[in-house]
PAVEXMI-797720 format. One line per 10 residues: their letters; for each residue x, y, z of C-alpha. Coordinates in Angstrom, 1 decimal, decimal comma. Layout:
<recs>
A	X/Y/Z ~ ...
</recs>
This chain:
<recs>
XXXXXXXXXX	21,5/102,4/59,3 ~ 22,5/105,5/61,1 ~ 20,5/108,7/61,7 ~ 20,5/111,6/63,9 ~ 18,2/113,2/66,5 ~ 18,4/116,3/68,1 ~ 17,9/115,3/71,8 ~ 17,4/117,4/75,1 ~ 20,4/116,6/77,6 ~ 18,0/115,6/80,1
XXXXXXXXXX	16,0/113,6/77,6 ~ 19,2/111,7/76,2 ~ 20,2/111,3/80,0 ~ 17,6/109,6/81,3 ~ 17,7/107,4/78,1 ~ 21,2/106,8/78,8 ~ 20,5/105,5/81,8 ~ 17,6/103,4/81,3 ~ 19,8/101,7/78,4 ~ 22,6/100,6/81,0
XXXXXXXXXX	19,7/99,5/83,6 ~ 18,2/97,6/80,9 ~ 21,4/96,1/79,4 ~ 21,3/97,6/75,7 ~ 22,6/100,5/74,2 ~ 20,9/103,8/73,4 ~ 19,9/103,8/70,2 ~ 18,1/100,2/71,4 ~ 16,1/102,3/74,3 ~ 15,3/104,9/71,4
XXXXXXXXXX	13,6/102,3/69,0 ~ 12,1/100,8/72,1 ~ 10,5/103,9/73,4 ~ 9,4/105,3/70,3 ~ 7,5/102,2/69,4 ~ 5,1/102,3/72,6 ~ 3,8/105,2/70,9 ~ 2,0/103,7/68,2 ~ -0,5/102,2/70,2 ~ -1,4/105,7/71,1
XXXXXXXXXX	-2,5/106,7/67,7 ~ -6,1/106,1/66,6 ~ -6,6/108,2/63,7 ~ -2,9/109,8/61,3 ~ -2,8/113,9/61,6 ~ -4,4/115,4/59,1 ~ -2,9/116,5/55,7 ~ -1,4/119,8/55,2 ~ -0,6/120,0/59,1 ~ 3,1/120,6/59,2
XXXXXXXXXX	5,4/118,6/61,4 ~ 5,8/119,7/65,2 ~ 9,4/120,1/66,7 ~ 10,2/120,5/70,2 ~ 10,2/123,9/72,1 ~ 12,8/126,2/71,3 ~ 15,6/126,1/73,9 ~ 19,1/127,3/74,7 ~ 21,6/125,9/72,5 ~ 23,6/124,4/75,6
XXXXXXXXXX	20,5/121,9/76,7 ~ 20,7/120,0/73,2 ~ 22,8/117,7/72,1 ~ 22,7/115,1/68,3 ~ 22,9/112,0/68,9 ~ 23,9/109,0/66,6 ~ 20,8/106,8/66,4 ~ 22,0/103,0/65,1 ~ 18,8/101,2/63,7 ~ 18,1/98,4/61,5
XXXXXXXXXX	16,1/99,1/58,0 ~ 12,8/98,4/59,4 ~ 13,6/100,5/62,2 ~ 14,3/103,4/60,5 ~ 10,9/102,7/58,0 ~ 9,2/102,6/61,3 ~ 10,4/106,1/62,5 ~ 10,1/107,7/59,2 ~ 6,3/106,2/59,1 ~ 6,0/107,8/62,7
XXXXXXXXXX	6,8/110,8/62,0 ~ 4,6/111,2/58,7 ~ 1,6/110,2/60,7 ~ 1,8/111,7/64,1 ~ 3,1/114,8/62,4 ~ 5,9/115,0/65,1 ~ 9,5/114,7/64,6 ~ 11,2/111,7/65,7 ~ 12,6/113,6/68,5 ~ 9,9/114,9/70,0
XXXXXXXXXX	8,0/111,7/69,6 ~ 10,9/110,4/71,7 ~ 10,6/113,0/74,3 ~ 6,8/112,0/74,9 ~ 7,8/108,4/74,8 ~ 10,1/108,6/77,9 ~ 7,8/111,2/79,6 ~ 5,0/108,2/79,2 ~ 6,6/105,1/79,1 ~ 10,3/105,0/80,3
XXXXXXXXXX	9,0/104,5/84,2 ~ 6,5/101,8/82,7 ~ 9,4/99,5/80,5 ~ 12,2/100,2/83,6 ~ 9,5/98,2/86,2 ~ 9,2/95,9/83,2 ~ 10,9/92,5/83,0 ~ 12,5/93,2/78,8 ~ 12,3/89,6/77,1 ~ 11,6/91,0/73,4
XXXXXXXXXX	13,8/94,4/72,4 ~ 11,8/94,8/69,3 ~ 8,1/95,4/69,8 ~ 7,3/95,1/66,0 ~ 10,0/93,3/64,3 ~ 8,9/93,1/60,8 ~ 7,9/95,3/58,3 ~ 5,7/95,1/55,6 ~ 4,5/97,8/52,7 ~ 1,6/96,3/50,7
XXXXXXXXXX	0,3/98,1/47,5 ~ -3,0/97,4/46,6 ~ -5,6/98,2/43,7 ~ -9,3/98,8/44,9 ~ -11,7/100,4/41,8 ~ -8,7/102,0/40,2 ~ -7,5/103,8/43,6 ~ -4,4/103,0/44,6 ~ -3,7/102,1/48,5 ~ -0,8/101,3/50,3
XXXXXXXXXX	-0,6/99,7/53,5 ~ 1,9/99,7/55,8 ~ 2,2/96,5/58,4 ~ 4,8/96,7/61,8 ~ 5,2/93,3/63,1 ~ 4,3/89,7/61,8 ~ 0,6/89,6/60,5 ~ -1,7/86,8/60,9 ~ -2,7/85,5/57,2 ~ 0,6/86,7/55,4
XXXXXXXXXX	-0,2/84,4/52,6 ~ -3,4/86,1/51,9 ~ -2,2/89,3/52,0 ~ 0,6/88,4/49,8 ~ -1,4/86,8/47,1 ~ -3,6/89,9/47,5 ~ -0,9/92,1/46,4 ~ 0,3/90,1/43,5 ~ -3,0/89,6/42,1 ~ -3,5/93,5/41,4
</recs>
């Protein structure tokens, strides 16, 4: 899938560069960046808060960028964004301020931190919940015969 961001020259540079250091392209770093965040989050934003973009800046220090991500990929940024209450690239923008020194010092063996992705509906007293799942959970089976029980 393809998306765009709207990302600070300085922000895409440094990207950029970590990508070719780390042998993988751009939109690769992007994913990778962005989900170190998650493990940040304790508790969603609450509802009603609008989305937070990134200071306002001269048109000349911005540039869009072509973001190539697979489907869960792109789940996983839409899911960030609705919880943090951030846009994608501003989420990004934190993410290399706090991790890009942290994964360039790091030996990369796995590209993609949470490679599944999972969206669970289930019925509790009536009220419906829906769960969302990044990676590859322990007891899939229960969870699966969880949701088609309902």
């Amino acid at each position: 899938m393809e998306t765009t961001l709207n990302i600070r020259v300085d922000i895409l540079e440094r990207v950029a560069k970590a990508a070719q250091l780390k042998n993988m392209t751009c939109s690769e770093m992007i994913v990778l960046l962005i989900k170190q965040v998650m493990g940040d989050i304790r508790f969603p934003e609450p509802i009603g808060r609008l989305v937070r973009y990134q200071e306002r800046r001269w048109p000349k220090d911005w540039r869009v960028f072509h973001v190539q991500v697979r489907e869960d990929d792109y789940e996983y940024l839409v899911d960030c964004r609705r919880l943090f209450k951030m846009s994608v690239s501003l989420i990004l923008a934190y993410a290399v301020q706090r991790y890009l020194s942290k994964l360039l010092k790091r030996k990369m063996t796995d590209n993609y931190h949470f490679m599944n992705y999972m969206l669970i509906r289930e019925t509790i007293d009536n009220l419906i919940s829906w769960r969302l799942i990044w990676g590859f959970p322990p007891n899939l089976e229960k969870l699966l015969a969880s949701e088609t029980s309902d």
